[in-house]
N, C-alpha and C positions, 0 to 999 in steps of 0.2 A: 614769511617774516620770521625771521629769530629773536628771542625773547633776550634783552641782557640789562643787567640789571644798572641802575645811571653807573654807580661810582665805578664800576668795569668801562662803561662808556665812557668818562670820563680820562679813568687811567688809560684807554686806546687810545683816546684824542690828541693826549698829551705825549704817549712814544710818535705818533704823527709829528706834533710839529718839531718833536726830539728830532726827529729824521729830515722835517725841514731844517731846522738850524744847522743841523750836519750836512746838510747839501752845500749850504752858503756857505761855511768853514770849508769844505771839501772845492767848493767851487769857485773861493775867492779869489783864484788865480785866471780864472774865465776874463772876470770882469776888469782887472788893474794890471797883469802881467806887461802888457806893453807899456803902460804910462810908468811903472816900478822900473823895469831892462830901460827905458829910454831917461830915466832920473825926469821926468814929466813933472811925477811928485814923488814926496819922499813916502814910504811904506804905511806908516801911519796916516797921512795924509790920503793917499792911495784908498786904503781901507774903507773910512770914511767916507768917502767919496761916491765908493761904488755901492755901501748900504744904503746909501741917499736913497740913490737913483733904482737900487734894488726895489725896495718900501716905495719911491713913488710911481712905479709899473702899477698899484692900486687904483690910483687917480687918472690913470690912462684907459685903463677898465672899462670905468667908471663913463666916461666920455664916449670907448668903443665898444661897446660891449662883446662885439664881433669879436675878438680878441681871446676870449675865454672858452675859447671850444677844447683847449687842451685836456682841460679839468675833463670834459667829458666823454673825450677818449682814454682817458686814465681809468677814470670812474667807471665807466658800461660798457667799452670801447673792446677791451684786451680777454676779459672775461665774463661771461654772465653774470649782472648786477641780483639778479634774481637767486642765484646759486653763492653769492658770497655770505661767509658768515663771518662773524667776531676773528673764530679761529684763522683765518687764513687770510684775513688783515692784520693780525699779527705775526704771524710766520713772514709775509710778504715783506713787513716793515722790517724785521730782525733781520733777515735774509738781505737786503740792501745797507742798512745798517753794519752789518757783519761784514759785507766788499767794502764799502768804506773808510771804515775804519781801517784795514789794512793794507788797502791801497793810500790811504792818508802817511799811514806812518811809514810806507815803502816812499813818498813820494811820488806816486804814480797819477798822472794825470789820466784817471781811467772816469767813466761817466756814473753819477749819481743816478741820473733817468734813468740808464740802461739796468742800473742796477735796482732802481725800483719795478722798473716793467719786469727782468727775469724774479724778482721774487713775485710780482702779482700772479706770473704766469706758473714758476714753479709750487705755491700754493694752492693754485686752482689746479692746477694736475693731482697734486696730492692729493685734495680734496674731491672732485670729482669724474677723473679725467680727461680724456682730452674732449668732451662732450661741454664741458664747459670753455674752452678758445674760443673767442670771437676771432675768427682770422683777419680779419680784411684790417680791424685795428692791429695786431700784430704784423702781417702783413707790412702795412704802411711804414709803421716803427723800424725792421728790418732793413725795409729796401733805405732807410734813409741813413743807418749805420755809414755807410760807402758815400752815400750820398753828401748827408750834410759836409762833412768835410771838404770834399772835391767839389761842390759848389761853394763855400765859402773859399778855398784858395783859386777857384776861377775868377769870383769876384774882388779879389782882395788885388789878384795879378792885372783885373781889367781897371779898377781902380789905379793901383800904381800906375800902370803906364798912360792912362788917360790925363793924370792930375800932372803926371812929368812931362807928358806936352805942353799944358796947360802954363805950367811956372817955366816953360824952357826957356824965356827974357827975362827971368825975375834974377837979383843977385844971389849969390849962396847966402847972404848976409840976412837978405828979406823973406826967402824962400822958407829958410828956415822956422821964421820969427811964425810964420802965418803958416806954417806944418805943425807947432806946438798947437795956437790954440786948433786948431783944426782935429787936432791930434785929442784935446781936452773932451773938445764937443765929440768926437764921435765916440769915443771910452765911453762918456754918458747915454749915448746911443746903446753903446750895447751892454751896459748896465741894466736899462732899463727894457731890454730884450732878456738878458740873463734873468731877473726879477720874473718878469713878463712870463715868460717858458716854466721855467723849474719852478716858482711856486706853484701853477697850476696842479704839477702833478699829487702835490700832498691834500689841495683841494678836493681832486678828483679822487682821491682814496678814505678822506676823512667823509666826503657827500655820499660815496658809497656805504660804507659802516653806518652811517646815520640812516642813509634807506633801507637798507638792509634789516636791520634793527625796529623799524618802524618811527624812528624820531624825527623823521623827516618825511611830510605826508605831503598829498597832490602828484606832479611829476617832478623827474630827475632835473635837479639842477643848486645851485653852490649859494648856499647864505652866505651874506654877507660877514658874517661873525666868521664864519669860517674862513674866506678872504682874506681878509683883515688879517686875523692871528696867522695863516701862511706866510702874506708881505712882512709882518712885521718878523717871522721866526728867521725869516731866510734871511732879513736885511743883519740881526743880530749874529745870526749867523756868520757873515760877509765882512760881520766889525772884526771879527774873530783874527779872523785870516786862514790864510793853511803855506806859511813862509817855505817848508821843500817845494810844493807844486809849482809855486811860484816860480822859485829858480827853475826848472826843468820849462817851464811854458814863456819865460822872458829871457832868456839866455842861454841857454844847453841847446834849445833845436834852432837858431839862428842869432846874431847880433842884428836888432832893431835902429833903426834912424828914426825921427819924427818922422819922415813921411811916410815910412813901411809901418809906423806903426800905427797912423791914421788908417792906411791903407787897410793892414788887418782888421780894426778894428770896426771901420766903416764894413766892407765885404762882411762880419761876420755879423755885426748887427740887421743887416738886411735880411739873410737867412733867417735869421732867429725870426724879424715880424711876418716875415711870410709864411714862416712854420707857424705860427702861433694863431695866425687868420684862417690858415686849412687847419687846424690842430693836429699838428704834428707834433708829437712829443720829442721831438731831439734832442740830443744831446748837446749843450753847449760848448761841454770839453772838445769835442770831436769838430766843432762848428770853428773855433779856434783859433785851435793846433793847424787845421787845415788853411785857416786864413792867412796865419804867422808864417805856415811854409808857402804861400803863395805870393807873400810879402817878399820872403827872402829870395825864388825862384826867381821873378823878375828883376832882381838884380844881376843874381846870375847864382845856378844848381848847385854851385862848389859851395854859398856861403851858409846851406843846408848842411846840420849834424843830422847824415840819414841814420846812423847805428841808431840817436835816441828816438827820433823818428820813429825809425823802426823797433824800437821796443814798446814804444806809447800804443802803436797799433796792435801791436800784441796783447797789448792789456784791455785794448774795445773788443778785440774777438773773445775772449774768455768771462767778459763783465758778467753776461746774461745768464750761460749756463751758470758759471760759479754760485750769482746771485739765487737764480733758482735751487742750485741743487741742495745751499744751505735752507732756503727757505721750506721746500718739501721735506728736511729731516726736521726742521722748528714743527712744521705741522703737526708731522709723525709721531714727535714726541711729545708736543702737548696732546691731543687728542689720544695718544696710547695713555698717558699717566691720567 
């Protein structure tokens, strides 16, 4: 156990949910880009919308509690809980904090998760080696990089063309009308998937510092206080927005229809509660991006912008090290000084 004294506990708490509200600013474009590209609703409206349903991922919880296994691969999962101290929950959070932000103001839809897992991971290198990785959480995390994307636009592509048999007698008129709300309902779907996923992980890193520390006694697992202040950081977070990502995740990598955009949205919300039931910590951006081009694919490949495509993926390959390698010199340097 590491001794630290409250008002340090305190101030870590609070760069935590600093980090959660920066996810949901950073990832507002996860949850509203289709309904924003398709005029669904207007931005501000959009916004709102998707903190609703961010904040009530809580009361979903609440009901399943199977649900919160994410928090505990963030938590114990990636590094030994036992080997974490103060210092390298903070490095962790600076180090994702730091991609971020500069992915924020590049406009780059690159993942907040990814960049909190590369700082937990590059922290606990600094800190103890590679003797501290729990791999199998790592692991898991990795292989889903590729993954969640290319299963969210499998789902997104089996979606479209199932719901296009489905409405093939309906008019353009009606088909339409009933692709919107469809279109509403499933944006709240994965709102409250987006919620659901990514606040766990600040959960899972505030429940560690608390164990770690000792302020948290019995075994490993998430107060409710803590909870709570994640939903509620990410959802204000989300009021925020992040308008470049936006553009780049609802119009730069394909033009959307109400029903491509049901379709993405539905597909990617699925991914998100399946990852969330195994606790997989994935990436939402990555969950998508991949649904958006799966949308667009089954219409047909040309209506895909691959150059930006291809630059978005550029920016999930480099999330982790980056995240890490700034967060191993935060270590470095608080523990040197």
């Amino acid at each position: 156990m590491h001794e630290l004294a409250f008002p340090l506990l305190v101030g870590l708490v609070l760069v935590a949910l600093a980090f959660d509200y920066l996810n949901g600013l950073h990832d507002a474009a996860n949850s509203i880009a289709t309904v924003v590209a398709t005029r669904l609703l207007g931005p501000v409206q959009a916004v709102a919308f998707a903190a609703f349903f961010n904040f009530a991922a809580y009361f979903l919880t609440l009901a399943f509690p199977a649900l919160h296994k994410v928090a505990d691969t963030v938590g114990k999962g990636l590094i030994d809980k036992d080997l974490v101290t103060p210092s390298v929950v903070f490095a962790a959070l600076i180090g994702a904090m730091f991609w971020n932000v500069v992915t924020w103001l590049k406009g780059i839809p690159s993942s907040s998760s990814h960049a909190l897992v590369g700082g937990i991971v590059g922290a606990g290198l600094a800190s103890a080696g590679l003797g501290t990785i729990q791999w199998s959480g790592v692991t898991k995390t990795l292989l889903f990089i590729p993954l969640a994307p290319l299963l969210g636009m499998m789902m997104a592509m089996l979606i479209m063309l199932l719901s296009s048999w489905l409405a093939v007698k309906a008019s353009s008129r009606g088909a339409d009308r009933s692709f919107r709300m469809l279109h509403l309902a499933s944006s709240a779907a994965y709102s409250l998937g987006h919620g659901l996923n990514d606040a766990q992980k600040t959960m899972g890193i505030i429940t560690v510092l608390l164990f770690s520390t000792g302020y948290l006694k019995g075994e490993f697992h998430v107060p409710h206080w803590v909870a709570i202040s994640c939903y509620i950081a990410i959802g204000l977070g989300t009021l925020t927005g992040g308008w470049k990502i936006i553009e780049t995740m609802g119009s730069r990598i394909t033009k959307l229809s109400q029903h491509q955009g049901f379709s993405a949205s539905l597909g990617g919300s699925f991914m998100l509660f399946g990852a969330s039931l195994y606790g997989i910590p994935v990436s939402t951006t990555h969950t998508i991006t991949g649904a958006v081009i799966g949308a667009g694919v089954a219409r047909r490949a040309s209506a895909v912008n691959w150059g930006v495509a291809q630059s978005v993926v550029m920016a999930w390959l480099i999330t982790i090290p980056a995240s890490a390698s700034v967060a191993a010199l935060i270590y470095w340097l608080t523990t040197f000084f």
